[in-house]
N, C-alpha and C positions, 0 to 999 in steps of 0.2 A: 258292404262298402269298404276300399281299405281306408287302410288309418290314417290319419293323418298324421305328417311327419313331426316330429320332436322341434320343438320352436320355443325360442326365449321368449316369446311375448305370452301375456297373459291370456289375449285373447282366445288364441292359436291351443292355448293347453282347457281350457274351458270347454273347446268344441271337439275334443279327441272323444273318440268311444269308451275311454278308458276312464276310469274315475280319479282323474288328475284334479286335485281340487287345492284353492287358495289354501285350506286348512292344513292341509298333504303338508302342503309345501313348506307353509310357515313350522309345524313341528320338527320337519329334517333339516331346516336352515338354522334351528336354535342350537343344532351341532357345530360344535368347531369344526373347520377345514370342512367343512358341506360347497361341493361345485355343484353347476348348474346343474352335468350331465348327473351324476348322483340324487341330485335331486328329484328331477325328472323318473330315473329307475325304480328308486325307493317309494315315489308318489303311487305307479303301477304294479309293485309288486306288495299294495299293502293287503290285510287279511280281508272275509267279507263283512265283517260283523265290524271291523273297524271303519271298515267303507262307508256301512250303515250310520254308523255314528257322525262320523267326517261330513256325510251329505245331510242331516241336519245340522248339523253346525253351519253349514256352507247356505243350509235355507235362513238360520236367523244372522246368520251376518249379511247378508243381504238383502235384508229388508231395512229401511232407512230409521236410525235408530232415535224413539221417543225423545222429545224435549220433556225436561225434567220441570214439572211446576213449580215455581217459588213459592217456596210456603209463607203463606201469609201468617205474620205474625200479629198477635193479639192484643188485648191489652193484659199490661206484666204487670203483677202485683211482686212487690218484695217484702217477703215476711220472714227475713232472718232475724230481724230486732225481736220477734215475739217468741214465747216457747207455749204458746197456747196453740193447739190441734184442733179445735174447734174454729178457729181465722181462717184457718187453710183448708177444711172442710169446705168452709162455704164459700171462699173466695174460687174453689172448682168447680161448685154448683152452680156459679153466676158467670163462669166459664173464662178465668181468669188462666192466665199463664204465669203460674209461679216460678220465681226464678231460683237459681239452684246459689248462686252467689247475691254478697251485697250490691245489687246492682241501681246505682245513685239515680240511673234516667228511669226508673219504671213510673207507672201512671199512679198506683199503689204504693205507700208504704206505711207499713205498718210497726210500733216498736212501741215496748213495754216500757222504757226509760226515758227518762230525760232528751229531748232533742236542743240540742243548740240551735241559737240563730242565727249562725253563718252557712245551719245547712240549708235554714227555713229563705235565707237569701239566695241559693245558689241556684233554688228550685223554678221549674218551668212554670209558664204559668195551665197546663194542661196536668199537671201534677198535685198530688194530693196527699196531703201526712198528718195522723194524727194528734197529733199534739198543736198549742196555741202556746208563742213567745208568752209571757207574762201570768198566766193562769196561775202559777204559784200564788200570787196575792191571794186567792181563795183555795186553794186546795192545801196548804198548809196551814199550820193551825193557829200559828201565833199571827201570821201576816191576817188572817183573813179575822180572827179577833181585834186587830189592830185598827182593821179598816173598819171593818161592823162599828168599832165603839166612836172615831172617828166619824162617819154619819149618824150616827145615833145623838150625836149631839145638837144634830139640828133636825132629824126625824125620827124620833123616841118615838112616838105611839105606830111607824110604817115600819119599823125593821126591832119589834120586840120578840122576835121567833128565836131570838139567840140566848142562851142561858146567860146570867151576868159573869164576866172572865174577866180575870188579871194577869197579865204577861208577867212572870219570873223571869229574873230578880226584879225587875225596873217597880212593878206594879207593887212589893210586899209588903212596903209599909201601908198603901191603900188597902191590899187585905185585910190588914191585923185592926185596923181604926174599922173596917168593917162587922168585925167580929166582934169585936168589944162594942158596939153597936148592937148588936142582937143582943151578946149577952147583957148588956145593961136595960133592953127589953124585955127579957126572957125569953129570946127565941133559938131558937137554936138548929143549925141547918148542917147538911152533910157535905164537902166540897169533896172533889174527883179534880186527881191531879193526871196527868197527861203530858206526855214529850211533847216538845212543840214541832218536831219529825217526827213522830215514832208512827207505827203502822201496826196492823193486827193485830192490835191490843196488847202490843208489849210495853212495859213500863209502867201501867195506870195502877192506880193505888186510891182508894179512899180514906179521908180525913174525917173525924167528928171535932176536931181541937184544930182549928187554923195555923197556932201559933207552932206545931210540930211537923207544918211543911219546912221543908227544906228552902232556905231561900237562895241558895246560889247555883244551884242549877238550872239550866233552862228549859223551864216547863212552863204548862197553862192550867190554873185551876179553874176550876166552874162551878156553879153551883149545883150542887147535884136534885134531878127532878126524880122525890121522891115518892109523886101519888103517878104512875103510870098507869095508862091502861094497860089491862091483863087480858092474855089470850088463855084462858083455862089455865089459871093460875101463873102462869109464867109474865117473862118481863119479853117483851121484842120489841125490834126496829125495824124499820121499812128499808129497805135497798133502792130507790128511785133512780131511772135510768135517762138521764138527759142527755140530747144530742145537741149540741152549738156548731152548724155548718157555716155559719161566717161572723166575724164581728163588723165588717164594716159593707154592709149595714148591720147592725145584733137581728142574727135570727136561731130563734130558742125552740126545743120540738122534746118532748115527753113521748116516753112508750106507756102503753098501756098495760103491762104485766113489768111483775118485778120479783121479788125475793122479798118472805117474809121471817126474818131471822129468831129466834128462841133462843132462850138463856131454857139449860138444861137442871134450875133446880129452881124450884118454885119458888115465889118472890116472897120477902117478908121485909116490913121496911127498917130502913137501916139502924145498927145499933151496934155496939163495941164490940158484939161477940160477933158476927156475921159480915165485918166490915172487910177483911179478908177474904170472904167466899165470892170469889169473879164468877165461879159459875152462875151464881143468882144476878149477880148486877152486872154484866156484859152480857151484849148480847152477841159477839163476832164471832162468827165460825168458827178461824183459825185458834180462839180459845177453849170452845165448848166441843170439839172437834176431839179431845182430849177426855173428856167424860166419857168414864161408863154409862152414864144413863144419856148419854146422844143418841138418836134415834132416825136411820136413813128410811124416808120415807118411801111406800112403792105410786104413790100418786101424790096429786098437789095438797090434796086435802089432811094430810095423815105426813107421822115425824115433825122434825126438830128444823125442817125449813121446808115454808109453804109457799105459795105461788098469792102475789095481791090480789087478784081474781078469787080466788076463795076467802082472803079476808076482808074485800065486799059483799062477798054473800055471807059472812060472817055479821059482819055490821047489819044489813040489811036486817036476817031474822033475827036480830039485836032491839030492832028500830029503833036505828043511828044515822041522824040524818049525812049521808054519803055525798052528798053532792054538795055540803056544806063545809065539808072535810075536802075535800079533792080545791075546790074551791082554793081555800086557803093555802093549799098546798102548791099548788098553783104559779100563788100570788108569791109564797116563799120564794122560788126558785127565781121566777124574774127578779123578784126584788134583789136577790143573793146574783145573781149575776149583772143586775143592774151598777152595782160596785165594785166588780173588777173590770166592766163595760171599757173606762179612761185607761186602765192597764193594760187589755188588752189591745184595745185601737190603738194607741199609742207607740207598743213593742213592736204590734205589727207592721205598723205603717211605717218604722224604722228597718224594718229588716226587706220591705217590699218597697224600697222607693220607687217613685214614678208610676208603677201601678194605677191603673184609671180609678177613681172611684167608682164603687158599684162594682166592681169585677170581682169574678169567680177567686173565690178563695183558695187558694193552693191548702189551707189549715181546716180541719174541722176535730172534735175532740168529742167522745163518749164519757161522760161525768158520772160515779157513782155517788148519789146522795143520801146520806142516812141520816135517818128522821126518826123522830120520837114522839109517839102520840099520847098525851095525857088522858086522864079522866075526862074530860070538858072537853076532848076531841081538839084541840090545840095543836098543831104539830111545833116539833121544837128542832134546829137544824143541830145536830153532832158536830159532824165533820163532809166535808167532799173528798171522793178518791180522785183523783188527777189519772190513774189509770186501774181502774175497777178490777178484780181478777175474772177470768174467761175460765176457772179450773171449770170442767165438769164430771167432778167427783161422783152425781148424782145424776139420776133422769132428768129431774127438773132442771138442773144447769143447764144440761144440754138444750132443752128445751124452749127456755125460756132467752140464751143466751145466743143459740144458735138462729132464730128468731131477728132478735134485735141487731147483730151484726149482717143479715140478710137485709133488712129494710133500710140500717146505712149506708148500706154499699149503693142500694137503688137509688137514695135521698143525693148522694152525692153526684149521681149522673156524670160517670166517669164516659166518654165515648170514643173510640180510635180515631175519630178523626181531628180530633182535640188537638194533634200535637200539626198535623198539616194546618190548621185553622189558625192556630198559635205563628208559625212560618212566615202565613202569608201577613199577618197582621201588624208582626216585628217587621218585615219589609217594609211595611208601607207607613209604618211610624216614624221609620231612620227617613224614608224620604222624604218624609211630611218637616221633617229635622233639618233637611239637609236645606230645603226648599221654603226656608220660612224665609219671610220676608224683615230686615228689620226697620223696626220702629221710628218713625220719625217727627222729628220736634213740635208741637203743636205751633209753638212760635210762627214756623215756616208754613205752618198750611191755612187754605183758606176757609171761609164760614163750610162752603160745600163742601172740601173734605173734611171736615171737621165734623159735620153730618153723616156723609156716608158713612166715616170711622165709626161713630157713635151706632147707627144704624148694623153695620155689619159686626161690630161686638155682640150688637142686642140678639141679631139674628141665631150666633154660634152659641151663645148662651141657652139660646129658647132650643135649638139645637141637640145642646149636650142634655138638657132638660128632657127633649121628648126622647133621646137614645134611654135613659134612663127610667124614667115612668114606662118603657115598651118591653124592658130591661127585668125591672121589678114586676108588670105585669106576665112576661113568659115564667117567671120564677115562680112565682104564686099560683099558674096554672100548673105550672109543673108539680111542685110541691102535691097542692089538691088531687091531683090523678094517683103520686105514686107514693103515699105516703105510709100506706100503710096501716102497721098497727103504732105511728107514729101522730102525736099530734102537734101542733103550731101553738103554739102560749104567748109568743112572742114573736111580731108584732098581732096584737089582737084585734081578731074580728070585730070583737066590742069597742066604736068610737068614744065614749068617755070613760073606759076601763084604758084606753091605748092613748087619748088624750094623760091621765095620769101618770100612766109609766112614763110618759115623753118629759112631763113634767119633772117627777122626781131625776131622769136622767140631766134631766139639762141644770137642775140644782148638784146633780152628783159630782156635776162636770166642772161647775163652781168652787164647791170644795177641793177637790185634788185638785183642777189646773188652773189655779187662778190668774195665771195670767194670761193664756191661752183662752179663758171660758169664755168673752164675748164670740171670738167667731167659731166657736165648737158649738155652744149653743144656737147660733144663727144655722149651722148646717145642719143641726137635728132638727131644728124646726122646719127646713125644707126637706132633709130625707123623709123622717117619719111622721109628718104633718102635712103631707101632698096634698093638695085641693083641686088639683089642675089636673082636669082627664085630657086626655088625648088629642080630644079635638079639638080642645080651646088652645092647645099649645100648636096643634094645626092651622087654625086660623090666626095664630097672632103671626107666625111665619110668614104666611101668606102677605099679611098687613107690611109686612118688613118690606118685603119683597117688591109690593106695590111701590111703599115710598121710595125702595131706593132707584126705582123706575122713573119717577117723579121727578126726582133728583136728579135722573141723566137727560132726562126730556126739558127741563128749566133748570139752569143755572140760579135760578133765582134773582128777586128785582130786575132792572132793567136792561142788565146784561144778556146781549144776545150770545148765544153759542157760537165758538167759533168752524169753520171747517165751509164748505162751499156747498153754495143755495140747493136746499132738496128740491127735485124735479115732483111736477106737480101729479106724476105719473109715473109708476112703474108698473115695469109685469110683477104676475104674481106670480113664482116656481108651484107647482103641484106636486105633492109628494105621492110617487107612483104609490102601488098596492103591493103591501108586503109579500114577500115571496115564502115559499112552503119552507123553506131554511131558516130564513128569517124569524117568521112567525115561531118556527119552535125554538131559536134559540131566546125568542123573547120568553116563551114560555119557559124553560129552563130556569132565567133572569128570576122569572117573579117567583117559582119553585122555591131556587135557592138566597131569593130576599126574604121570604116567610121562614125559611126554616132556619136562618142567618141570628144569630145575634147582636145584637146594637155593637155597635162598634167595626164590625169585619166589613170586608171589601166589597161585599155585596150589598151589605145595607147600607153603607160608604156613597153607591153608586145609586140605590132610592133616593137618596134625601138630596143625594145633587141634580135629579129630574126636576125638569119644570112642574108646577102645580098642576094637578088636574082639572079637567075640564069639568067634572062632576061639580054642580053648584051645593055649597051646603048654607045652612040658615046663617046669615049673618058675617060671608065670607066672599072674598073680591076674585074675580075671575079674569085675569088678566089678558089670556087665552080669547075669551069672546070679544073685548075691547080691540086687542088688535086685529081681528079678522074684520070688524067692523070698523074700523080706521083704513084699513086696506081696501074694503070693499067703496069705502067713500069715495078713495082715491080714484078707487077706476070707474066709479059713477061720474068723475068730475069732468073726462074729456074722452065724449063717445068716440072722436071720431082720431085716436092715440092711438090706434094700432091694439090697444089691450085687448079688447073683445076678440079680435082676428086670431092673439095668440091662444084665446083661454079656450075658443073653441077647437083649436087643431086637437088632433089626436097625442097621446103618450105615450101609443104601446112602441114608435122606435124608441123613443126615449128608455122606458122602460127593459126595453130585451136589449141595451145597449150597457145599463147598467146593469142588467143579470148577466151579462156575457162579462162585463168589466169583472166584475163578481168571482164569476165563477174562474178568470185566470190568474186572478189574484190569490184563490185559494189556494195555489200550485204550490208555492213561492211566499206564503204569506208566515205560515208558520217558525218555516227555518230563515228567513230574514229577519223576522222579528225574534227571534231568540238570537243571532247571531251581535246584533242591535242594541238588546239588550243586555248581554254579556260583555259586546264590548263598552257601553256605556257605565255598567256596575262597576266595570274594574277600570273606568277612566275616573269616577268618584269616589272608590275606595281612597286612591291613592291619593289625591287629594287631599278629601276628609283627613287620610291621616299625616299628611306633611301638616297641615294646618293644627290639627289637636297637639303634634308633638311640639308647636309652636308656642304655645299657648299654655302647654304643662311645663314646658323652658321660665316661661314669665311667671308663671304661676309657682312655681319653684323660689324662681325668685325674689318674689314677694312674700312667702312663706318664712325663706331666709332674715327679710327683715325684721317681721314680725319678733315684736317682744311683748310681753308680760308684766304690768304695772301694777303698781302697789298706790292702790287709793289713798291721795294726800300727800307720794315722794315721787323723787324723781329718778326717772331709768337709772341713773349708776348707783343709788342707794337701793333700788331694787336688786340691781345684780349685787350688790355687797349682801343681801340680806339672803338672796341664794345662797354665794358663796358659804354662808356662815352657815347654813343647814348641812351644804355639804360637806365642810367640813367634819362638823360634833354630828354625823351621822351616825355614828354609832348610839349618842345619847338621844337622838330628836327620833331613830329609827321607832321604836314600839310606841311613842307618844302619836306618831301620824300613824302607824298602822292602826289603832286604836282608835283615832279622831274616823279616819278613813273609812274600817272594814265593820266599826263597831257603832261608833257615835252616829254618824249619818245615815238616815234612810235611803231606798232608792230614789227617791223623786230628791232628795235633795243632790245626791251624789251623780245623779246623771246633770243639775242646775249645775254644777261645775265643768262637767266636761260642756255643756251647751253655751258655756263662756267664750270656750273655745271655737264651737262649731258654728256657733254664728259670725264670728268674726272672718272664719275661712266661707262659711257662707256667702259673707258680703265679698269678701277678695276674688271667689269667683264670679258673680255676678259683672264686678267690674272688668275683669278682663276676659272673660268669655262675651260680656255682653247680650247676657238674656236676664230677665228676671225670675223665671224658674227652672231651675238649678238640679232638680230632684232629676231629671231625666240626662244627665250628663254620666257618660262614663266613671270621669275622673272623681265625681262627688259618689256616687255610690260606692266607688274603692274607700273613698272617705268613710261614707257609712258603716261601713263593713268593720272599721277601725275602730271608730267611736262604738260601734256595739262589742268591740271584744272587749275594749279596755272597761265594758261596763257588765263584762261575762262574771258571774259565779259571784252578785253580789259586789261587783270593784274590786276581785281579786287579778281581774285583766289586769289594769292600769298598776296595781301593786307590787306584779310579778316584771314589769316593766324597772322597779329599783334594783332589780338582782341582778346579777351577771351571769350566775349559775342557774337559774331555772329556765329552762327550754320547752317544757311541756306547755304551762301556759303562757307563753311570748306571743304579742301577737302578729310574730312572722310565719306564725304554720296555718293561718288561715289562705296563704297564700299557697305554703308548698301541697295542703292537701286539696288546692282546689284544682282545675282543670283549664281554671282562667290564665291568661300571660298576662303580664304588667310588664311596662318597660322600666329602665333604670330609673328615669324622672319622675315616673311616678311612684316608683318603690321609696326614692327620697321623700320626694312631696309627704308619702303618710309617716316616714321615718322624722322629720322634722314635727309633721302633727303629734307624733307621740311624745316628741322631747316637749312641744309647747302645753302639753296634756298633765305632765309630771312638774312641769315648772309651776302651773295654774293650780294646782294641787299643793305646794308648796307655799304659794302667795296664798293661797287662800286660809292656809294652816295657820301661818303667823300673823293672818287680817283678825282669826279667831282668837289668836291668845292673845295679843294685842289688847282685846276689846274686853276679854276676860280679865286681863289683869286691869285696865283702868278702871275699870264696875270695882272689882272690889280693891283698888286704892282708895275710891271715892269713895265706899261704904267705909274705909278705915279712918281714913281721914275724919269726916264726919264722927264719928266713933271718937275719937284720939281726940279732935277740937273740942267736942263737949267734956270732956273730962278736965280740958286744959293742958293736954300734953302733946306731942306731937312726935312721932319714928319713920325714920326713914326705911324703905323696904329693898329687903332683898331682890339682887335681880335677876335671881334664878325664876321668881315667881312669874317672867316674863314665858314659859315653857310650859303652865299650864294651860291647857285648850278647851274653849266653850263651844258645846253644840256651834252651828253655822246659821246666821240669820240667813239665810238666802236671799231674801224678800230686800232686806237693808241690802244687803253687797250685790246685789243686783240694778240697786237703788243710784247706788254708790257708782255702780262702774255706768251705767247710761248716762248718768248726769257730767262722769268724768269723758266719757268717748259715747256721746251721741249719734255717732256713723263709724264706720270699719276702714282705718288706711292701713299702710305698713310700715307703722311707727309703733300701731297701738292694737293692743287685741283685749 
């Protein structure tokens, strides 16, 4: 054939005989100054073996090239807080995707340290980290002494598991009256002093002479337990491994293997020569770790730490009763977290406002407990680790530890689709927000709405009830499937072992919050005192339902309804037969309502169905009453035309609506998204002209707000400021001291809540809702109030400096990821200054009160002798502890409701 001639088109060179190919071409055009005709020559006069190559190239560039699959991404653990290898072992066993940075959104986080609560605020709610705001109350030593002796003075014989302790300095003259007590006895006992921080057994020292503790450092002594039980001569302690996956509701889970610890030099009981040897009387690794005669075991049974499984079979060929012991043990741990229960619900539900009750906790925490067992099989509680060490130094670590972080990870039911679920749910709550109806005056409505209202309250109550009870039931099923070598202690299987716990909480709750404890306790007794299964909260529904039916059918008395005379006939519609689309997407529906959790859009859309027709014992079927009210109907006039319609046929009807159907699905999709996009962003903007409206007012209400001095008036309150700030130099360490030392936390946060209630109430008023917690601008609130009450009050403290930047709390804002606008950056800028002022008034309400007590003691004093001196008025600068209770007392009775005049 000849050739075909030399052509610009690509076609033309494609079909020459000559091996002119796209690739030819493309390698002699990446020359500078390459023309056509060059091109074309160089393409024909290439070698063969380049030809060769060129014509597979030219085969895979001409085949239409793969889409690349999106890789799906997994769920992200972040475990840069940790330096433990064994987290990250198994969080790939469980097929985690670890991230390589600190990356804030993972599902996972894991960290050795301290977590703040502004991070525990900022967190999803499909997100999960270990640590709990407030656990310090028990995982430190002096708090969690503090609290122990605090209960113990109204449950001494429920919480005797603790050795008796005295907190240094505050406690030491109760020590020294204790000991001189023995010795005026003849008794004589050995104390163990301890940092009230300190960690792996640095700093502890034993005492036979009380009076040669040190009293002005801050330590904790104890009584030391000197008849232990002995493992083959030696002293040890238990390691118990607790898991706490939520506090609100407290639920408590034990592992069943642990660490059984040794002291590496036989025991002999204590005595002035041996009272220095920590190898005998400690039993913590990190110290005995240190001895020559430490001994790394090759199995659980053998060496210097054994696994608790072998020290039940220890006990067992002992005959020691084991199940009498665990028991107790048990009962410890609930009990011991029974008493930071109010600290933690408390920090948490500060850091998670708006959060529904009953919902998945973003916090869950691994506790390591050490325990000490006597002669008499008594356990006696040490201390709690706040976060246990993961080394594994040893087989058994690995073992035992790699174990127990595998059955966490399960326990917590982390799943990808968590964070889609989370999407649609914040969606549908802003709407549920946006779309609320407000409230209107009872004045203005009548008996019947005044019923329905009643009526539909009861409904949404019995409602939130049964999402809850179905809530707590999928948890509990859950729990029992996957728990492992984990067990449940709390809430207990046993109803009068769980009837008791409930008891001692809700006394718990008396003591620390007492002013809070009636309706804390009324909510325990409905979370953890449930009586109501299912069905009965099914059928009271039902009953709502009926009546408020009732209610639209009779106005009641002899008020007729108004609207025009119902015909004594109508047709009845027939609802054709579901179509094969239909029917699966209904199946779909009921799929993903079982596999839904209480709350999401899909069980949203169950519980807004009409009742079933399924009769159950002792429940109204509203469904057969009207078919039989219908059917009456058209029993009543044969000759209405009704009968002629019910017998025609349906199938046009029917293929009229699957035709409708099916061209609506053309067109249905992207009009309803287009629908709904334009509508989201026609209430965006809104929503936010209106909120910046209302942070304008709110602002300025803020503005007004002032800070009173119980018994004066605002300008002698500002005169009493002014004079602080002035002699700031001399009033500065008297209030750090009042502040960061003299008050505890529950009292130190009762001042800042002087504050937040009153801004509580200013929003309520001009937003006009009664619950507040789900509002934007109050959770920036929260966030504020929780710094200023970070590191123990040293938030609010650092707030008097001008030079300290680290703890201010305006870097809660610059590390977060949230925008706030100007007014609202004021808004919490003015709560800060009303936080430092209250802090202030409150300082000089104390010395105040301090110096008139003891004028009055002096006086008195001075009148009986018959002489009388007037006092110095410097003595007006000394500061007494804070009654809370009284200036609490004081300020309701002076500002009984919240304006912006008064706070």
């Amino acid at each position: 054939m000849p050739g075909v001639k030399p052509s610009a088109s690509l076609t033309s060179l494609m079909m020459d005989k000559q091996d002119v190919t796209l690739t030819s071409l493309t390698q002699y055009a990446r020359r500078p100054g390459a023309t056509q005709s060059s091109l074309l020559q160089g393409a024909r006069q290439a070698p063969p073996d380049e030809k060769r190559n060129v014509d597979n190239e030219d085969k895979k560039a001409v085949q239409a090239p793969k889409k690349k699959r999106k890789k799906k991404h997994g769920i992200t653990a972040n475990l840069s807080g940790t330096r433990y290898e064994v987290i990250r072992i198994v969080c790939e066993k469980c097929k985690f995707d670890i991230c390589k940075e600190d990356d804030p959104n993972s599902y996972l986080i894991w960290s050795d340290s301290f977590v703040s609560a502004d991070r525990i605020t900022e967190m999803k709610p499909f997100q999960r980290i270990n640590h709990f705001p407030g656990m310090v109350e028990v995982t430190r030593k002096d708090c969690l002494a503090r609290n122990m002796m605090k209960v113990q003075r109204h449950h001494a014989d429920e919480f005797n598991f603790v050795p008796k302790t005295w907190i240094l300095p505050a406690d030491h003259s109760m020590l020294l009256n204790y000991a001189k007590d023995l010795k005026a006895k003849k008794k004589y006992r050995t104390f163990i002093v301890k940092p009230s921080n300190g960690a792996q057994g640095h700093g502890i020292q034993l005492y036979k002479n009380a009076e040669k503790i040190p009293p002005s450092e801050h330590f904790i002594v104890q009584e030391y337990i000197d008849k232990p039980l002995l493992l083959e001569g030696y002293k040890f302690d238990l390691r118990i491994y607790v898991l706490v996956t939520s506090c609100d509701p407290l639920r408590i889970f034990i592992f069943n293997d642990g660490l059984v610890r040794m002291s590496t030099d036989k025991y002999i009981n204590p005595s002035d020569g041996n009272l220095s040897n920590l190898y005998m009387h400690l039993t913590n690794y990190s110290v005995n770790k240190h001895n020559e005669y430490y001994q790394k075991g090759d199995s659980v049974d053998t060496g210097s730490k054994r696994s608790i499984r072998y020290f039940n079979d220890y006990l067992r060929k002992n005959d020691y009763d084991i199940v009498l012991l665990w028991r107790r043990i048990y009962d410890m741990v609930v009990k011991t977290l029974l008493v930071a229960h109010p600290h933690l619900l408390h920090a948490y539900r500060m850091c998670r406002p708006g959060a529904p009750a009953g919902s998945d906790s973003v916090c869950f925490e691994v506790l390591g407990f050490d325990v000490l067992i006597d002669r008499k099989l008594n356990p006696w509680l040490l201390e709690i680790n706040r976060s246990p060490s993961f080394g594994t130094d040893e087989k058994i670590d690995f073992d035992i530890k790699s174990a127990l972080i595998e059955d966490t990870i399960r326990l917590l039911n982390i799943k990808l689709s968590d964070k889609r679920r989370n999407y649609f749910a914040q969606k549908a709550e802003a709407q549920k927000r946006l779309f609320r109806t407000t409230k209107r005056n009872e004045a203005d409505m009548t008996e019947l709405e005044k019923k329905k209202q009643s009526i539909e309250k009861r409904r949404e109550e019995l409602k939130e009830h049964l999402a809850r009870v179905r809530k707590a039931t999928a948890r509990e099923d859950f729990e029992n499937r996957n728990a492992g070598r984990f067990r449940r202690i709390f809430p207990s299987e046993d109803k009068l072992k769980q009837q008791k716990y409930v008891n001692i909480m809700s006394s718990i709750f008396g003591i620390v919050m007492s002013g809070r404890a009636p309706a804390m306790q009324k909510e325990i007794q409905k979370v953890y005192n449930n009586q109501w299964r299912e069905e009965d909260i099914l059928d009271m529904i039902a009953e709502c339902e009926a009546d408020d039916k009732d209610g639209k059918l009779t106005s009641g008395g002899s008020k007729i309804p108004r609207g025009p005379k119902p015909l004594s006939s109508m047709p009845i519609s027939v609802r054709s037969p579901p179509t094969e689309d239909e029917f699966d997407e209904e199946e779909e529906e009921e799929e993903a309502e079982y596999t839904s959790p209480p709350g999401s859009p899909n069980m949203n859309r169950r519980e807004s169905r009409p009742p079933s027709t399924k009769s159950r014992p002792g429940s109204l079927r509203p469904d057969s009453r009207v078919s039989n009210d219908a059917s009456s109907l058209c029993n009543s006039r044969p000759n209405s035309g009704v009968s002629s319609m019910r017998s025609r046929p349906v199938s046009n009807m029917s293929a009229l609506n699957s035709r409708s159907k099916s061209l609506s699905r053309l067109h249905g999709k992207q009009s309803v998204l287009q629908r709904s996009i334009i509508d989201d962003n026609f209430l965006i903007t809104v929503v936010k002209e209106r909120e910046d409206e209302l942070t304008k007012k709110t602002l300025l209400a803020l503005s007004d707000m002032r800070i009173k001095f119980p018994g004066k008036t605002d300008q002698e309150a500002e005169l009493i400021l002014d004079t602080l700030h002035e002699n700031w130099k001399f009033h500065k360490p008297r209030i750090a001291s009042y502040w960061l030392v003299k008050l505890d936390s529950i009292k130190r946060r009762k001042v800042i809540d002087i504050v937040r209630s009153n801004v509580r109430a200013v929003l309520q008023r001009i937003w006009r809702i009664s619950d507040v917690d789900n509002l934007r601008l109050y959770r920036i609130f929260t966030r504020v109030f929780n710094r200023l009450l970070w590191s123990h009050g040293q938030g609010l403290w650092n707030c008097f400096s001008t030079t300290s930047q680290n703890g201010s709390w305006e870097t809660i804002f610059s590390k977060s990821s949230e925008n706030i606008c100007e007014n609202e950056f004021n808004c919490c800028r003015r709560i800060v200054q009303l936080c430092r002022d209250c802090l202030l008034i409150v300082y000089q309400f104390a010395a105040e009160a301090k110096s008139s007590s003891q004028q009055n003691s002096e006086n008195s004093e001075l009148s009986s002798a018959g002489t009388l001196s007037s006092r110095d008025k410097s003595s007006s600068t000394l500061v007494a502890p804070l009654n809370t209770q009284t200036m609490s007392q004081r300020y309701s009775k002076l500002y009984p409701r919240a304006d912006t005049t008064a706070t």
